[in-house]
C-alpha positions in Angstrom: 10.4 51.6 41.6 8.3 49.2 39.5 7.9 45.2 40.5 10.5 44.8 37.3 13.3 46.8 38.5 12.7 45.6 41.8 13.4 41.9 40.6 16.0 43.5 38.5 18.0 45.0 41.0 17.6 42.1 43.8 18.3 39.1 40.9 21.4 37.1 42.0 24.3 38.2 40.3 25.8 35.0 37.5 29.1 34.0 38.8 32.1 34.4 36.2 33.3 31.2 34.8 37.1 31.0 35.6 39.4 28.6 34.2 40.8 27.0 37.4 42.8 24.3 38.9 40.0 21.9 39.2 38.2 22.8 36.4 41.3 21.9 34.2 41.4 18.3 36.0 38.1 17.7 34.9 38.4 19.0 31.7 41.8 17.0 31.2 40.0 13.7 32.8 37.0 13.9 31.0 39.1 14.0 28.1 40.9 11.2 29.5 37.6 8.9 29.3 36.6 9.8 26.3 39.6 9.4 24.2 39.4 5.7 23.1 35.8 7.0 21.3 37.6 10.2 19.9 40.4 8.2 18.6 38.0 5.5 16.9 35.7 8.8 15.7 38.8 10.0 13.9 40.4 7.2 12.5 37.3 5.4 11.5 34.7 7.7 10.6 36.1 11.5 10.2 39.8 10.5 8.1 37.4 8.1 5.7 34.9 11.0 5.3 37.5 13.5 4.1 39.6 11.1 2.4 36.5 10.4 0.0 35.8 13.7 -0.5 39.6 14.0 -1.5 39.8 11.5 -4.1 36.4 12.0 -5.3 37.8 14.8 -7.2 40.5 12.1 -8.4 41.5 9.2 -10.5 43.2 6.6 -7.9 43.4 3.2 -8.1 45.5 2.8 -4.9 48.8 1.3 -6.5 49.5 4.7 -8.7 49.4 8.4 -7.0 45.7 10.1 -7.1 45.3 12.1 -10.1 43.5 15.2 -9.9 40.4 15.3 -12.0 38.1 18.4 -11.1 34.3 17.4 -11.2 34.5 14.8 -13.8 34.0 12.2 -12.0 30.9 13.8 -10.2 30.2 14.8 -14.1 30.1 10.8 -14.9 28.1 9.9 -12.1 25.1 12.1 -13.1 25.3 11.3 -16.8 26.7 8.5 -17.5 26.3 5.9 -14.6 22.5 4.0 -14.8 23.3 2.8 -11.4 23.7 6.2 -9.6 19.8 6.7 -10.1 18.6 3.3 -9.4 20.5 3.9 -6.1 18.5 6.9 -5.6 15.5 5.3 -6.2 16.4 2.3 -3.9 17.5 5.1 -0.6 14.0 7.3 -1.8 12.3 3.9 -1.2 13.6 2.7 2.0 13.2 6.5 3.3 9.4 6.6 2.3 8.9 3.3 3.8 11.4 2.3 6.1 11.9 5.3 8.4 7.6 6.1 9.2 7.3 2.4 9.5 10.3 2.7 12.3 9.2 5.1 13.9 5.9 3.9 14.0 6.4 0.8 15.5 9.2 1.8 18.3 6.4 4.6 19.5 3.8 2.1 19.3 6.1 -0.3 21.3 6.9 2.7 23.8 3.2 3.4 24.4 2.5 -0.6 25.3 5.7 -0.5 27.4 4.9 2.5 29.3 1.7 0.7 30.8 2.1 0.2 35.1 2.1 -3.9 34.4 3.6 -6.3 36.5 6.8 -7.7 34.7 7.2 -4.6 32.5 10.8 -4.2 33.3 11.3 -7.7 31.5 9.2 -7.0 28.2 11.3 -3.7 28.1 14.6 -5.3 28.0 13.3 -7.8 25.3 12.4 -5.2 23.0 15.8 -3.8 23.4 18.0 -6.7 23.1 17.8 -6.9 19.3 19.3 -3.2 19.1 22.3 -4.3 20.7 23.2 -7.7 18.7 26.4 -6.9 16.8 25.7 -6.7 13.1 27.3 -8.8 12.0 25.2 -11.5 13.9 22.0 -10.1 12.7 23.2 -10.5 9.2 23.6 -14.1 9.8 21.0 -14.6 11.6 18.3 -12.9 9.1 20.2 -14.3 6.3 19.4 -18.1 7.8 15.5 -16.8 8.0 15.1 -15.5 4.6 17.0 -18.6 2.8 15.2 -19.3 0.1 15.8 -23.3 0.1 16.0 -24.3 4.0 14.6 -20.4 5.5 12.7 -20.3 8.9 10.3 -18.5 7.4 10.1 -20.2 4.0 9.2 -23.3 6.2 6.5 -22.1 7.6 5.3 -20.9 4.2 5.7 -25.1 3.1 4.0 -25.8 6.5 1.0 -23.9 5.5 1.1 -25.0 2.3 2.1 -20.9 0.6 4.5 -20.9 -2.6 8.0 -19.9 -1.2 9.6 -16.4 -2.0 13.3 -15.8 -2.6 13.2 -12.7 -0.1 16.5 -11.6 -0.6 17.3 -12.9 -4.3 13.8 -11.4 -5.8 14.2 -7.6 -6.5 10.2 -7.6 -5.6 10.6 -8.7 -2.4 14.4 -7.8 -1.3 13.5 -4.6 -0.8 10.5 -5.0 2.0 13.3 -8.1 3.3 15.4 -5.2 4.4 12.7 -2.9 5.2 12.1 -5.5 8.0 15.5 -6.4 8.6 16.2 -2.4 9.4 13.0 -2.9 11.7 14.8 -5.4 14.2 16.6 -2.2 15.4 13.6 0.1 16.7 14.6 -0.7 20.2 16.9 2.6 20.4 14.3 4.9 18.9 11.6 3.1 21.6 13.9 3.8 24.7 13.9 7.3 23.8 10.6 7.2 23.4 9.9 5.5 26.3 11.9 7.8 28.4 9.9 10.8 27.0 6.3 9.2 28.0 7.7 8.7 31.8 8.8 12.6 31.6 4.4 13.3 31.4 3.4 14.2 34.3 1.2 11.0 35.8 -1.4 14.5 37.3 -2.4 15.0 33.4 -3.9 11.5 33.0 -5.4 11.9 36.3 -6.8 15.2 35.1 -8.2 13.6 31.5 -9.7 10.7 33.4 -11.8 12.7 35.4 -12.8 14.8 32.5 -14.2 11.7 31.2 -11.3 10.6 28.4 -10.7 7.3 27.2 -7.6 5.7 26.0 -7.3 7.1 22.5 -8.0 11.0 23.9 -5.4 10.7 26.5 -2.6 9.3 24.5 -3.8 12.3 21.4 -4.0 15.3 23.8 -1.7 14.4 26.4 0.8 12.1 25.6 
């Protein structure tokens, strides 16, 4: 008998999943738990998905019934709407831009945070706070930054003597305005991140250091 059927033979047999007593409790309590999200998933993100795939293929103006109208209406929006394609142009820029830049920055973040520093627990939950401030207060809160007449950061621009910008009202600069605004959120993408960098071993920067490698060559080859 080879090593191979030997291991074969003596490998522990997988116990058969059966549906039973307590299983179903926990299925039926998880379930239990999770229903408020399930409830919100359906009502407020998976019925509006379907419903506007529905009446995309109709004429509905909510008072009268939907009428159905095939693919003209996907028909109109590639031929005949000039604002379909400048919105494609608009998501192709914030892609390009927005998401490396994100990304970027929250693993840059992660690398700084990940340092053995006294206090680093405090810096951490800094950088994270912004990814949890409701939306709707970031939108007034960015909107009272990038005012164009009484802005935070139009009067520093007056304190150092700069011309002014109307960040959100100039279609040069509204653009980057949200670029950075979407940037106030990388605290998500650095936890994760984070988290990943505390899974490396601490053995392989051990090993790198006494191979002689600085900074830059650790974080390239082993981070």
């Amino acid at each position: 008998m080879t090593v191979w059927q030997e291991l074969s033979v003596n490998r522990p047999q997988r116990r058969a999943w059966r549906w039973t007593r307590a299983v179903r409790r926990d299925f039926r309590n998880g379930l239990l738990f999770i229903s408020p999200w399930l409830v919100g998933l359906c009502v407020f993100t998976l019925y509006p998905i379907f419903a506007s795939f529905y009446y995309s293929f109709t004429v509905y103006d909510i008072v009268s019934p939907p009428q159905f109208t095939g693919l003209a209406n996907y028909r109109d929006l590639l031929t005949s709407d000039p604002l379909f394609w400048k919105s494609v142009r608009n998501t192709l820029y914030y892609v390009v831009f927005a998401v490396p830049l994100y990304l970027t920055t929250a693993l840059a973040v992660a690398l700084l945070l990940n340092m053995k520093l006294r206090g680093m627990a405090v810096y951490r939950t800094l950088f994270f706070l912004p990814s949890i401030v409701p939306d709707v207060a970031s939108a007034m809160l960015w909107a009272w930054i990038l005012n164009p007449q009484f802005g935070l950061l139009n009067g520093v621009l007056r304190a150092l003597g700069v011309p002014t910008l109307g960040w959100l009202t100039d279609p040069t600069w509204s653009k980057p305005s949200l670029i950075l605004i979407g940037l106030w959120t990388f605290g998500g993408s650095m936890v994760i991140f984070l988290a990943a960098l505390q899974d490396v071993p601490e053995a392989l920067y051990e090993a790198a250091e006494l191979d002689g490698a600085g900074v830059l060559r650790k974080t390239w080859n082993v981070t």
